[in-house]
N, CA and C of each residue as an Amber inpcrd file, in Angstrom:
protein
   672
   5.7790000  20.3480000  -4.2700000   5.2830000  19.2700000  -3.4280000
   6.2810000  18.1110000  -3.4690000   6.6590000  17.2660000  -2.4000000
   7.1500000  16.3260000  -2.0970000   6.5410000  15.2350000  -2.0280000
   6.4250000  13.9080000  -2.1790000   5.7740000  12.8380000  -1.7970000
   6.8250000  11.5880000  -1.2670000   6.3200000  11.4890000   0.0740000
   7.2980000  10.4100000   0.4650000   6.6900000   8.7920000   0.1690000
   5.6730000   8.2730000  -0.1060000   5.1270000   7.2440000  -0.2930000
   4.6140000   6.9960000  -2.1000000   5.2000000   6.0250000  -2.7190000
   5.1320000   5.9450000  -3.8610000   3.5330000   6.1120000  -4.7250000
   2.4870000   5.2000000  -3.6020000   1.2350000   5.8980000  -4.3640000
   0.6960000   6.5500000  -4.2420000   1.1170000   7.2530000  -3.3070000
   0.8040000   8.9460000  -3.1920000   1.4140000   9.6430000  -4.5040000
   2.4730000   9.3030000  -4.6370000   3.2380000   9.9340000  -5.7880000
   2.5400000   9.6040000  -7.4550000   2.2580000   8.6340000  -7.7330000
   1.5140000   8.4740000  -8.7640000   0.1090000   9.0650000  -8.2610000
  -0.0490000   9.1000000  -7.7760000  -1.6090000   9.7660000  -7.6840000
  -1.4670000  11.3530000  -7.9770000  -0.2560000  11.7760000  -7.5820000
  -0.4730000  13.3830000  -8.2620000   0.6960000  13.8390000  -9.1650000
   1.2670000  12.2440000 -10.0270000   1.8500000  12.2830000 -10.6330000
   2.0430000  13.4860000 -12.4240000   0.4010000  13.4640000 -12.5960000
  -0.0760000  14.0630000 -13.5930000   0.0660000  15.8840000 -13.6000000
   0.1090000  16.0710000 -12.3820000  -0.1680000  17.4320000 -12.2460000
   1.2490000  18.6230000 -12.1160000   2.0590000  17.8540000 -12.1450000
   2.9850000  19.1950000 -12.6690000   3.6050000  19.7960000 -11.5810000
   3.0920000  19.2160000 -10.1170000   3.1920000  19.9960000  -8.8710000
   4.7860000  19.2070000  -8.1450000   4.9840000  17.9660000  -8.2800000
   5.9380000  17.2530000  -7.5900000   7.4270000  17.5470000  -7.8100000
   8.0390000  18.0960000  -7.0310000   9.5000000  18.3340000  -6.8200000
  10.4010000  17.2780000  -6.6660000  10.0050000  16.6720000  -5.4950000
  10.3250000  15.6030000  -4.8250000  10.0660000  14.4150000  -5.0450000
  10.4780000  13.1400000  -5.1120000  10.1000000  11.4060000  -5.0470000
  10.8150000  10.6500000  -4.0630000  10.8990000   9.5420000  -3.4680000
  11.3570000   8.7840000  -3.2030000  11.8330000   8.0120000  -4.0720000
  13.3150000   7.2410000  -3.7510000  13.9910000   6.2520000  -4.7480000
  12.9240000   5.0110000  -5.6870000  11.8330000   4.8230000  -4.6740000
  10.9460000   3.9460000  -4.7180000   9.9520000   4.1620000  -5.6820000
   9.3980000   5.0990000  -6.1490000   8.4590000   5.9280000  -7.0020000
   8.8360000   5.4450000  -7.8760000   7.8140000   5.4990000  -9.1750000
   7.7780000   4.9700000 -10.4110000   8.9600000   5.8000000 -11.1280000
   9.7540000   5.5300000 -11.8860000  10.8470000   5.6980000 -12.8890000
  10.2550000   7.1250000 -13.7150000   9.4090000   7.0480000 -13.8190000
   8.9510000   7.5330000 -15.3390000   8.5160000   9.0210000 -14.1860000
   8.5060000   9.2310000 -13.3340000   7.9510000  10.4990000 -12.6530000
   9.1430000  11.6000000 -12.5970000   9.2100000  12.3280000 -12.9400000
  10.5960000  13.8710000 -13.3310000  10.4550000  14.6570000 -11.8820000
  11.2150000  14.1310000 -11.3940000  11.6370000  15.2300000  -9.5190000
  12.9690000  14.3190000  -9.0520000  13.1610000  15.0960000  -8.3070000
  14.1950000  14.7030000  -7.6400000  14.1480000  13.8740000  -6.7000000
  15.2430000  13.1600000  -6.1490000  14.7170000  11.4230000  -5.5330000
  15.5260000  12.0760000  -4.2370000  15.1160000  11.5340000  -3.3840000
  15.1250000  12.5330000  -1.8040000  15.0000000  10.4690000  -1.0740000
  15.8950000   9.6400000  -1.6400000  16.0480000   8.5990000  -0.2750000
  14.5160000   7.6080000  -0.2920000  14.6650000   6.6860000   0.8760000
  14.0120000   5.7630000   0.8200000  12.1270000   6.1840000   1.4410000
  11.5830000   5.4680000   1.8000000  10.1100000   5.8510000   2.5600000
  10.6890000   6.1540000   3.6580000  11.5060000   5.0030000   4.5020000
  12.0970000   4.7240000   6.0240000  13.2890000   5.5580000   6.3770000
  13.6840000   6.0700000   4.9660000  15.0070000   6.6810000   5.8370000
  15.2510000   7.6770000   4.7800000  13.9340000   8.8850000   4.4580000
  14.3250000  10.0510000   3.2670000  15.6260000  10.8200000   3.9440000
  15.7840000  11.5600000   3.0040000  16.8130000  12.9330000   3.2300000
  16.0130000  13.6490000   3.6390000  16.0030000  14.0250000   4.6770000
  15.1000000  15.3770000   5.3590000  16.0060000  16.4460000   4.6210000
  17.0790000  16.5790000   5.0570000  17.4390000  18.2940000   4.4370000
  17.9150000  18.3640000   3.0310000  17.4780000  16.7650000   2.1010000
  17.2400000  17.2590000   0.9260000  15.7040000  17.9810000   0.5820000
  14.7880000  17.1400000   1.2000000  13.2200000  17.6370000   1.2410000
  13.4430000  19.4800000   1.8680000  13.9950000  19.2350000   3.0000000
  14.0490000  21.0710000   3.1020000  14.4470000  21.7060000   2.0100000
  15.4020000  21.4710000   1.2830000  16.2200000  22.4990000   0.5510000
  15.3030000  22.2210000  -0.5110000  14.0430000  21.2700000  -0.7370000
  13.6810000  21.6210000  -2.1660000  12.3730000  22.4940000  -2.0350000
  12.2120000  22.8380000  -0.3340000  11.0810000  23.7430000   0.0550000
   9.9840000  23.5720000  -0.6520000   9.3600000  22.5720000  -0.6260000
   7.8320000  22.2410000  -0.8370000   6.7970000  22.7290000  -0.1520000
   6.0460000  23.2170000  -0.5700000   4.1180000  23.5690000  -0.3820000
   3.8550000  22.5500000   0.7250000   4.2090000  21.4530000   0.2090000
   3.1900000  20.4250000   0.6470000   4.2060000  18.9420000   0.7510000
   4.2870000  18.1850000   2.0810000   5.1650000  16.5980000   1.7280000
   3.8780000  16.2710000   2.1030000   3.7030000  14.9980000   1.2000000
   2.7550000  13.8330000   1.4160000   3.3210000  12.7010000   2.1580000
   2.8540000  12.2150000   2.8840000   3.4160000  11.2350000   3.8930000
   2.5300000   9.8190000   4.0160000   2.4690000   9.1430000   4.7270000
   2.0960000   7.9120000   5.8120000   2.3930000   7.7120000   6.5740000
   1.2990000   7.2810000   7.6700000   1.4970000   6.6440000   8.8550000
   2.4560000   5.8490000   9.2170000   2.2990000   4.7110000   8.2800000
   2.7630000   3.5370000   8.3460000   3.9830000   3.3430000   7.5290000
   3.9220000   3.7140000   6.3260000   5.4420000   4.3140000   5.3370000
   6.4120000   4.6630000   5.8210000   6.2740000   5.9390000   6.5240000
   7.2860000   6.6940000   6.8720000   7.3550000   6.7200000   8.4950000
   8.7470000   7.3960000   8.7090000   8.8660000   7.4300000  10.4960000
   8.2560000   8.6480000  10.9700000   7.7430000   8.9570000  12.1270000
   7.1090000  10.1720000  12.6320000   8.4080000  10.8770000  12.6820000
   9.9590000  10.7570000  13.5450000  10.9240000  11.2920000  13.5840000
  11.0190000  12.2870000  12.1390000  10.9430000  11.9700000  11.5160000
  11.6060000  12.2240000  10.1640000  10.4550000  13.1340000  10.0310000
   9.1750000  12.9660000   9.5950000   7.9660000  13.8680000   9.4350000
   7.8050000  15.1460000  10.7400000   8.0530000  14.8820000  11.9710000
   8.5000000  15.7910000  12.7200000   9.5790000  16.5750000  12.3740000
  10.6840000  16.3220000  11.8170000  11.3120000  16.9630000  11.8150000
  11.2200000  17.8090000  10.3610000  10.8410000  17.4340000   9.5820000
   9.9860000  18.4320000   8.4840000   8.9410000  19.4300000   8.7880000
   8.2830000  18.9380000   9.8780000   7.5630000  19.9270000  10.4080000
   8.2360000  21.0350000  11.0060000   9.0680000  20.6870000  12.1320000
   9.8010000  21.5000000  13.0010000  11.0110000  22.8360000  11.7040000
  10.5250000  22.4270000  10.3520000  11.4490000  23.1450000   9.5300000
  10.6290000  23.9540000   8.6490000   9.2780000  23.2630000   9.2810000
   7.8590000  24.8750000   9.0450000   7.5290000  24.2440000   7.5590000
   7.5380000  22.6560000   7.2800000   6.8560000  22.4700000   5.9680000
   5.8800000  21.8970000   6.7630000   4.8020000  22.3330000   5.5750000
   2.9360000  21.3600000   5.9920000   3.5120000  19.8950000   5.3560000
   3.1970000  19.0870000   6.1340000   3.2080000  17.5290000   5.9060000
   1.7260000  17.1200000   6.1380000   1.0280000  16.6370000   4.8090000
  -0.3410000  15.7650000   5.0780000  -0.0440000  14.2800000   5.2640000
  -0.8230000  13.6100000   6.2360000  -0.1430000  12.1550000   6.4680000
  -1.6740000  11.4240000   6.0850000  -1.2910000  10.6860000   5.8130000
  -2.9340000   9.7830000   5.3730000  -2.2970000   8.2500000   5.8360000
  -3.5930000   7.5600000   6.4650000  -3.6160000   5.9670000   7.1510000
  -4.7420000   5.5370000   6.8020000  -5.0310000   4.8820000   5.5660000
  -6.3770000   4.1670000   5.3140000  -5.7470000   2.7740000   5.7030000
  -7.1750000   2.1140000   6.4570000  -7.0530000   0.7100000   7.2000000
  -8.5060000  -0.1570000   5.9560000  -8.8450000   0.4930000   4.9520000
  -9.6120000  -0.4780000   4.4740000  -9.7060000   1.0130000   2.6290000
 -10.4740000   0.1950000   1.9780000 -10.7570000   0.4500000   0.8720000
 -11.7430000   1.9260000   0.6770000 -13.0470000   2.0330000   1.2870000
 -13.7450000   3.0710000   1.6440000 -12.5510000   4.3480000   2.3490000
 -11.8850000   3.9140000   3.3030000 -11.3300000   4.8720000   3.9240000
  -9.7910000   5.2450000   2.9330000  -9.3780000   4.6990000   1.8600000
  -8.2710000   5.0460000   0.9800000  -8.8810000   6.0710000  -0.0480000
 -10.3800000   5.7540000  -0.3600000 -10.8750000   6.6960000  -1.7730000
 -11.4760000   8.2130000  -0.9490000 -11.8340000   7.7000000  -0.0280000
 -12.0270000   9.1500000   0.7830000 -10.4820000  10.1310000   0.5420000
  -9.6970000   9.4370000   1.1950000  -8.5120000   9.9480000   2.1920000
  -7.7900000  10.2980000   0.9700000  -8.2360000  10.1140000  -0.3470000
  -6.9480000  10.2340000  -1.6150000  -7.8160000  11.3890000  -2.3560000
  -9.0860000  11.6120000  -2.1480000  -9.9690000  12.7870000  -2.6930000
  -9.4420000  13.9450000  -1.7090000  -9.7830000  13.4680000  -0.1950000
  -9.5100000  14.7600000   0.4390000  -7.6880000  15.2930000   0.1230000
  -6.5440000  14.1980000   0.0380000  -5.3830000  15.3590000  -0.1750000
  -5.3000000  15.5170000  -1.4170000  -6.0850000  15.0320000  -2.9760000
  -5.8090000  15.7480000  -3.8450000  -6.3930000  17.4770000  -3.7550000
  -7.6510000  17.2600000  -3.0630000  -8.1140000  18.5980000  -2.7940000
  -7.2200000  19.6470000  -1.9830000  -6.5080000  19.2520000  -0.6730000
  -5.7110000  19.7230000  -0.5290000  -4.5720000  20.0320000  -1.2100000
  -3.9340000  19.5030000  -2.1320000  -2.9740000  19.6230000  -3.2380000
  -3.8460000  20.6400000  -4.4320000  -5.1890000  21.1940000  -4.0020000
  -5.5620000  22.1000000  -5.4130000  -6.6840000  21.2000000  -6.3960000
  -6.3420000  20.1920000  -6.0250000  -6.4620000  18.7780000  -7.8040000
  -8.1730000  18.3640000  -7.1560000  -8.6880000  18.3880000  -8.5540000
  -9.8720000  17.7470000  -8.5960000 -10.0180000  16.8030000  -8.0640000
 -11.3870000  16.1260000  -8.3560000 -11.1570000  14.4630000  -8.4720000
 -11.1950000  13.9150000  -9.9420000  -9.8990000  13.1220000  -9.8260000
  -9.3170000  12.6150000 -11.1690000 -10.0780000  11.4770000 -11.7940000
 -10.1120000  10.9440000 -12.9780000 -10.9140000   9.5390000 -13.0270000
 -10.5330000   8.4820000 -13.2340000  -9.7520000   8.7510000 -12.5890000
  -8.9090000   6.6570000 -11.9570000  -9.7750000   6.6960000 -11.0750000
  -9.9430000   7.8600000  -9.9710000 -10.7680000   7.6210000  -8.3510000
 -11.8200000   7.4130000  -8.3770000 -12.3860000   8.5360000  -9.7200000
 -14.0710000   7.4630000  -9.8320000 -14.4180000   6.6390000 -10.2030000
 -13.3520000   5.4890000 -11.1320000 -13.2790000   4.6130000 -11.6840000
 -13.1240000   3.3150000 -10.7380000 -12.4100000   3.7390000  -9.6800000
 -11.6550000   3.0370000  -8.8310000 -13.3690000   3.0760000  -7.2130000
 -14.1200000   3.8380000  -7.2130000 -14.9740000   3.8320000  -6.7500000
 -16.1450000   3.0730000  -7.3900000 -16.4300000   2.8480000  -8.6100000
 -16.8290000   2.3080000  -9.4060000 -16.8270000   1.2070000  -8.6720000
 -15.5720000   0.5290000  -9.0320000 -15.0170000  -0.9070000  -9.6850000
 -15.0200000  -1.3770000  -7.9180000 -15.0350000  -1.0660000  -6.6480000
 -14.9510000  -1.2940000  -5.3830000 -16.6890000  -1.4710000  -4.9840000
 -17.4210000  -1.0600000  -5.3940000 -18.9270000  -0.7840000  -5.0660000
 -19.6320000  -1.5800000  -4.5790000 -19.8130000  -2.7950000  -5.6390000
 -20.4790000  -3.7920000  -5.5380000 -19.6020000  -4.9550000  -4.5250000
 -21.0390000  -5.3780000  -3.3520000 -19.7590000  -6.7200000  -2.5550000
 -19.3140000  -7.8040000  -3.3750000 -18.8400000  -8.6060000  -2.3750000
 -17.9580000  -9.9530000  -3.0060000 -19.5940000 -10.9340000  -2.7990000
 -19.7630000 -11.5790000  -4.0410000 -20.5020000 -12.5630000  -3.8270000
 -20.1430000 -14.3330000  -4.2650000 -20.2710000 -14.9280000  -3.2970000
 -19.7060000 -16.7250000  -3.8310000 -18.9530000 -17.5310000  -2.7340000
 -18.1820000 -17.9510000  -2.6160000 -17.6570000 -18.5290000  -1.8900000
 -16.0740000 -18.2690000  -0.9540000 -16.3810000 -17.9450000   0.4570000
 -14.8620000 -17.3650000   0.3500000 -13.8730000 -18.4150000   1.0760000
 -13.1560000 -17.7390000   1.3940000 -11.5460000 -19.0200000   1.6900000
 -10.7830000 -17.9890000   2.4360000 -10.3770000 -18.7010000   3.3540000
  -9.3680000 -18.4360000   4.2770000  -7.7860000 -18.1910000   3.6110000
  -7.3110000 -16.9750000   4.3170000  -5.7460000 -17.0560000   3.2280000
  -4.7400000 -16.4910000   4.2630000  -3.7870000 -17.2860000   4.2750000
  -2.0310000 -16.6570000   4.9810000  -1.9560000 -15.5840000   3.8060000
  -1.3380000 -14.4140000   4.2940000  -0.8080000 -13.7010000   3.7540000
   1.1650000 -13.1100000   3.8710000   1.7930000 -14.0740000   3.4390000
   3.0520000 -13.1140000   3.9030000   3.7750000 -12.3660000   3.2870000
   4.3860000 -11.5180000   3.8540000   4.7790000 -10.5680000   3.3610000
   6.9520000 -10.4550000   3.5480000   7.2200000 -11.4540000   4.7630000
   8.1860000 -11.2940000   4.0280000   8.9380000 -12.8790000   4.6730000
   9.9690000 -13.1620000   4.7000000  10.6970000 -14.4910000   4.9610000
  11.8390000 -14.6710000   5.4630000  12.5710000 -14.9220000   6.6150000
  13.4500000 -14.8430000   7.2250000  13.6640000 -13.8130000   7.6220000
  13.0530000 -13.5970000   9.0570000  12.2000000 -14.2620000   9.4660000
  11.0620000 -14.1680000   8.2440000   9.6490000 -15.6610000   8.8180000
   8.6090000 -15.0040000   8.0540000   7.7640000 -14.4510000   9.1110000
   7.2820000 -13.1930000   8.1390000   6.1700000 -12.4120000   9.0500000
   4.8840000 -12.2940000   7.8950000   3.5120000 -12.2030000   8.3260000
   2.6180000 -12.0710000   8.1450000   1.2720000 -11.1490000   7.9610000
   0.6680000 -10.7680000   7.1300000  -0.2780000  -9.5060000   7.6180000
  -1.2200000 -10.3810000   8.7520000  -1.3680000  -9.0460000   9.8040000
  -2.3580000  -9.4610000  10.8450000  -3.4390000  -8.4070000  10.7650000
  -3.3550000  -8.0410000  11.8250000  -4.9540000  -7.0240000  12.3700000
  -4.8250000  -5.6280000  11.7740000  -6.2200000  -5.2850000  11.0650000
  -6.2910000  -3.5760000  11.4220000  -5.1830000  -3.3350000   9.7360000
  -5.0910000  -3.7330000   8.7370000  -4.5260000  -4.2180000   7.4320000
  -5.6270000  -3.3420000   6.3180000  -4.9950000  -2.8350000   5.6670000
  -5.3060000  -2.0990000   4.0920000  -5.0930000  -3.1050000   3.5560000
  -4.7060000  -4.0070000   3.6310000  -4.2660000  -5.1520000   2.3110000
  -5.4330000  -6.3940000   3.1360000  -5.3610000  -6.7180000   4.0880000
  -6.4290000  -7.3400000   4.6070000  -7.6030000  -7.0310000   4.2460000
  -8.2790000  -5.5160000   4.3790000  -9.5120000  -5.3800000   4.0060000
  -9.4790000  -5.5980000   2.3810000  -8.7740000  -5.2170000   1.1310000
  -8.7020000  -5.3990000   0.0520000  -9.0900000  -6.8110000   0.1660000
  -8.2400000  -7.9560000   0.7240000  -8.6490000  -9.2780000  -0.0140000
  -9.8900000  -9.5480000   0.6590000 -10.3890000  -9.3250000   1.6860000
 -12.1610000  -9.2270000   2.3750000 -12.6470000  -8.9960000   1.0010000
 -12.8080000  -7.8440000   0.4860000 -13.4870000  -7.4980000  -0.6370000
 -13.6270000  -8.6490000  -1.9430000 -12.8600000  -9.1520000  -1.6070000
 -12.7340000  -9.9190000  -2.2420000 -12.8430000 -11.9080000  -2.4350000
 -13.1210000 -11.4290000  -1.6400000 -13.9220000 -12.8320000  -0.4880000
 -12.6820000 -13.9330000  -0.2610000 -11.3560000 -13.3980000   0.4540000
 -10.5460000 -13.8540000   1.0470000 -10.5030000 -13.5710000   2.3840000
 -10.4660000 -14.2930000   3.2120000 -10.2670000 -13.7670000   4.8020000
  -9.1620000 -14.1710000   5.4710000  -8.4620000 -13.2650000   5.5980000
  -7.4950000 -13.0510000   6.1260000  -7.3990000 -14.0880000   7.6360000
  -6.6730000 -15.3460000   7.7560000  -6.5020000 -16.1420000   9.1390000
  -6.0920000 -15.3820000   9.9800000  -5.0800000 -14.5830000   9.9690000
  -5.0070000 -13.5640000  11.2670000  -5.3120000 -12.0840000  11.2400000
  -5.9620000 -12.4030000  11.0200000  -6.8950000 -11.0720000  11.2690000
  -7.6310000 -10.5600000  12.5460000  -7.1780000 -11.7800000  13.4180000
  -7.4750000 -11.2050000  14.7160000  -5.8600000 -11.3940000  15.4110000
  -4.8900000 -11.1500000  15.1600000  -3.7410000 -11.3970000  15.8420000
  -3.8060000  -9.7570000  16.2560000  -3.0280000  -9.8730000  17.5680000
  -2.6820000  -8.4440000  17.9070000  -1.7410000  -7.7110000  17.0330000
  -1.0250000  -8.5270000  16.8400000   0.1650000  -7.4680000  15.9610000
  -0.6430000  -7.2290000  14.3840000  -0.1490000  -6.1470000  13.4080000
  -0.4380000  -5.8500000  12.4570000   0.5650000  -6.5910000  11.6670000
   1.8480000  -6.7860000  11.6100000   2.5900000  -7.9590000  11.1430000
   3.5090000  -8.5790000  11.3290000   2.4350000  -9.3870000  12.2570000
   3.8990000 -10.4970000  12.9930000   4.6970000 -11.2040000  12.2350000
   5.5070000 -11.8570000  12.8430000   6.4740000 -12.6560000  12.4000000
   5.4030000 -14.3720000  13.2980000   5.5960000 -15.2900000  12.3200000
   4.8560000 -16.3620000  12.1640000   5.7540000 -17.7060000  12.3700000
   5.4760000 -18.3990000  12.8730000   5.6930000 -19.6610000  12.5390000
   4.7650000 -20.7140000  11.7390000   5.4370000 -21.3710000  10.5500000
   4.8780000 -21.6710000  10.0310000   4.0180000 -23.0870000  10.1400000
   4.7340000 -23.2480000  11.2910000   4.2170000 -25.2420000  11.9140000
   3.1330000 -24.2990000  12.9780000   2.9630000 -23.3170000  13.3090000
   1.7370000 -22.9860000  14.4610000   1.0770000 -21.6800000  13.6630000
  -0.1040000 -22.3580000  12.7320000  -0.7630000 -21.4040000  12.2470000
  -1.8740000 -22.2820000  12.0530000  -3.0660000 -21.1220000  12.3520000
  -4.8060000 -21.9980000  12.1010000  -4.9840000 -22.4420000  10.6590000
  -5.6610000 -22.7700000  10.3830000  -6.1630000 -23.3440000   9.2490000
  -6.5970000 -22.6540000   7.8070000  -5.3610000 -22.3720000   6.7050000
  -5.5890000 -21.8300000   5.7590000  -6.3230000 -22.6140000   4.4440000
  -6.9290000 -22.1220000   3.6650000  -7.3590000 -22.7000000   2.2360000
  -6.2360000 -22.3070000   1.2100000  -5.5540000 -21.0980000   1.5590000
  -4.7140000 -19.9960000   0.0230000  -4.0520000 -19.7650000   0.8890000
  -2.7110000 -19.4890000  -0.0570000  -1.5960000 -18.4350000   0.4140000
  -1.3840000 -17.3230000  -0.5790000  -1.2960000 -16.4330000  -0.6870000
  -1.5050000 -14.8260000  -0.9520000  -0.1630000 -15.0250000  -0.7790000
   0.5900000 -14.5030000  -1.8120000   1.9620000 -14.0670000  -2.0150000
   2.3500000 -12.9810000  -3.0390000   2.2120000 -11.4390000  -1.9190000
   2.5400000 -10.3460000  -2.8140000   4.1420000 -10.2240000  -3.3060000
   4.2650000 -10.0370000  -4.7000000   5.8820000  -8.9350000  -4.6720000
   6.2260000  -8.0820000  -4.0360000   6.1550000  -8.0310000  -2.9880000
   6.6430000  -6.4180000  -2.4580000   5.9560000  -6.7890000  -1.1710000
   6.5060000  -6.4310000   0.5450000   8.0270000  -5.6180000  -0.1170000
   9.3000000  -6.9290000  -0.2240000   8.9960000  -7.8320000   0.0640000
   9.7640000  -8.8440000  -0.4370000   9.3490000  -9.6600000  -1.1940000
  10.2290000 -10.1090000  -3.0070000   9.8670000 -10.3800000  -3.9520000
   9.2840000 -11.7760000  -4.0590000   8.0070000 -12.5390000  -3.4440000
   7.8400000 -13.8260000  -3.4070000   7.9480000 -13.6230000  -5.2030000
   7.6130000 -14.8020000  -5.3680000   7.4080000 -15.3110000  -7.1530000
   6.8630000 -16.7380000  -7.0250000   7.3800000 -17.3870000  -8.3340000
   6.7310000 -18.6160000  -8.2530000   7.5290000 -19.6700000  -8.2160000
   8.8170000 -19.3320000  -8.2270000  10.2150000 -19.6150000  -7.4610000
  10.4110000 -19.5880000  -6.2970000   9.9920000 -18.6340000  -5.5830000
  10.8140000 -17.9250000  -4.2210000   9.1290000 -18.2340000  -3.1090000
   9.4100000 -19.1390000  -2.3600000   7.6390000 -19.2900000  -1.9150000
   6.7530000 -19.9970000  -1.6350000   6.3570000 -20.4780000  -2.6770000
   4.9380000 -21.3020000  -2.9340000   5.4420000 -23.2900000  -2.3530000
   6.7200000 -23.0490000  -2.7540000   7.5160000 -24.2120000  -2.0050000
   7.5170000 -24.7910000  -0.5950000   7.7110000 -23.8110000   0.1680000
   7.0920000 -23.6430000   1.5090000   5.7560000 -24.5690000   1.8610000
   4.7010000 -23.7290000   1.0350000   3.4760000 -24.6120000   1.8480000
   2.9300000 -25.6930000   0.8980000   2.0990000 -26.2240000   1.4370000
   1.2790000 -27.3650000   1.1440000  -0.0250000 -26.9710000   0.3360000
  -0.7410000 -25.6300000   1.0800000  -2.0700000 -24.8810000   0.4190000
  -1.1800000 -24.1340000  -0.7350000  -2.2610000 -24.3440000  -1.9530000
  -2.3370000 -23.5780000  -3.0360000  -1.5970000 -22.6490000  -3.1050000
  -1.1030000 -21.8640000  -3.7100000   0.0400000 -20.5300000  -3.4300000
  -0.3210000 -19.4900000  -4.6200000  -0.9330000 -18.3490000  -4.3980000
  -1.0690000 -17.3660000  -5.4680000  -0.1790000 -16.1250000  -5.5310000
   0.4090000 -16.2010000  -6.6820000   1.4670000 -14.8600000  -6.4430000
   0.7500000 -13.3330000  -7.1790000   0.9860000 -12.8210000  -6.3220000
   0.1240000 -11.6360000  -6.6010000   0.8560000 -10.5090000  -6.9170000
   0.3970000  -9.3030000  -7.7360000   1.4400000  -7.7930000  -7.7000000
   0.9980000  -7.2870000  -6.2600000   2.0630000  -6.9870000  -5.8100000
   1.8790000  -5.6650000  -4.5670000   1.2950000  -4.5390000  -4.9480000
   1.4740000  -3.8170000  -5.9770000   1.3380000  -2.7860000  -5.8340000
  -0.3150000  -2.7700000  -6.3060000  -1.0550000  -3.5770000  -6.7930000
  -2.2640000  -4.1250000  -6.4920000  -3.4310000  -4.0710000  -4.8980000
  -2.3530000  -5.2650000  -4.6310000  -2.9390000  -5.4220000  -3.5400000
  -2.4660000  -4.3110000  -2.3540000  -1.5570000  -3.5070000  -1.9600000
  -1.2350000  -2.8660000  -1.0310000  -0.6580000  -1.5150000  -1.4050000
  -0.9150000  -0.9920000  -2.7330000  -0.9790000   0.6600000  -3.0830000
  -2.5240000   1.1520000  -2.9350000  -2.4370000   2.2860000  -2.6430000
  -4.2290000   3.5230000  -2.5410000  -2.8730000   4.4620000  -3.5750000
  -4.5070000   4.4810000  -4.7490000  -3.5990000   5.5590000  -5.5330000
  -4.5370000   5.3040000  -7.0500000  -4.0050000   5.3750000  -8.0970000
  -4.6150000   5.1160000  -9.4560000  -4.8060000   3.6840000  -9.6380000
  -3.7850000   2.9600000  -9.0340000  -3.6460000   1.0380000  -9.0800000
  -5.3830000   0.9300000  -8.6720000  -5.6000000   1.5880000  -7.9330000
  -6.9540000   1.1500000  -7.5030000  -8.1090000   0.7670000  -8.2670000
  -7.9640000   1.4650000  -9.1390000  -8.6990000   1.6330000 -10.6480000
  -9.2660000   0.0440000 -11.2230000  -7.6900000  -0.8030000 -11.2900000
  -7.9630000  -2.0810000 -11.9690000  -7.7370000  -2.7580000 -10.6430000
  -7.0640000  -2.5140000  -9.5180000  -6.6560000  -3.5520000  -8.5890000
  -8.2040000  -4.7510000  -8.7740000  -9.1740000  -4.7890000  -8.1790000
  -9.8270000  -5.4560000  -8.5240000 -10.0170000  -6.6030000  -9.4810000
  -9.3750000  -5.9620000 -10.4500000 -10.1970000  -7.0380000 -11.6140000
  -8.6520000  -7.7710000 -11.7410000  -7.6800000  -7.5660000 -11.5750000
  -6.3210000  -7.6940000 -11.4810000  -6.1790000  -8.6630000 -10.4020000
  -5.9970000  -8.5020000  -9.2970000  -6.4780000  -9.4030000  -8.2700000
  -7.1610000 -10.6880000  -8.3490000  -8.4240000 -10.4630000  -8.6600000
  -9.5960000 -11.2910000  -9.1490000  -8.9950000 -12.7810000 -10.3670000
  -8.5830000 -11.9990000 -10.8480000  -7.6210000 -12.9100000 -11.7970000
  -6.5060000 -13.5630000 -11.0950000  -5.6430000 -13.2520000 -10.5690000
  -4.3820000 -13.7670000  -9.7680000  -4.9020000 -14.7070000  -9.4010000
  -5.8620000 -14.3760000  -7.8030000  -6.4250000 -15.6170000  -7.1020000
  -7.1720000 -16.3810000  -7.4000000  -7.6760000 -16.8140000  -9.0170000
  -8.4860000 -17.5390000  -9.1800000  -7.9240000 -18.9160000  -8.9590000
């Protein structure tokens, strides 16, 4: 098996099955590194003839996943747009991969269950800077901070992540500043605005995978 998206890759990290990684994948995972999400080695992925590439929608290019196809490998692609639809969508391809359900996922179903109760706040979210662009509509990382009783200000923009100006934006309480995929910190950022500035892990807020487990309580802490 191949995995082109990193928490896909920790998610069936345990099982003995993975050939393949992306450069991006955790260090500590033993396969061979086959290139970026955006721009793998296809005819390294051929030549390592996998069962199975794990993919994304949004990760990876269709070009590239087409053309793995067109070379007669099964590619499963998974697009969760919210939290419910990531613990589904990560049960159904471990099952397809053979694999139980593991107990990060029920842990991680657990720990998602109960709603957000208290007070919520409006939050910019960006994601990267020069340009800056923003999460907008139709967001896995949007519905995460919902859960969490952050609401996302553009969350009704058409684009999924525009590029922003920062003198013409509605009215935030927080700014949400993930690592990844560009490294805000508490240096690099929070300088910018005027509202509060929380720096957050990415791979928290915008991995489906085992992170899911603590993302919550991890999170919860950041933005306090």
């Amino acid at each position: 098996m191949v995995s082109l998206v990193p928490s896909l890759s920790e998610s069936v990290a345990d099982s003995g099955l993975l050939v393949g990684v992306t450069d991006w994948c955790p260090p500590s995972i033993d396969a061979a590194r086959v290139g970026g999400t955006k721009n793998p080695a296809v005819a390294r992925v051929i030549d390592l003839a996998p069962d199975l590439v794990l993919a994304n929608a949004e990760e990876n290019r269709a070009d590239d996943l087409e053309a793995l196809r067109a070379a007669g490998l099964a590619v499963w692609v998974t697009y969760p747009r919210t939290v419910p639809e990531a613990l589904v969508s990560l049960e159904r391809m471990l099952a397809a991969c053979g694999l139980g359900k593991p107990l990060w996922l029920e842990a991680a179903s657990r720990a998602w269950a109960a709603p957000f109760e208290g007070v919520r706040r409006g939050a910019l979210i960006p994601i990267w800077r020069r340009p800056w662009m923003a999460v907008g509509s139709g967001t896995f990382t949007g519905d995460v901070l919902a859960r969490l009783g952050i609401d996302n200000v553009l969350a009704d923009h058409p684009e999924r992540y525009p590029k922003v100006d920062l003198a013409a934006l509605p009215p935030y309480d927080l700014v949400v500043l993930p690592d990844e995929p560009y490294a805000f910190s508490p240096t690099d950022g929070p300088e910018c605005f005027e509202a509060p500035a929380r720096c957050v892990s990415g791979r928290h807020l915008t991995w489906y995978g085992p992170s899911l487990a603590e993302a919550r309580s991890v999170l919860t802490a950041q933005l306090q």
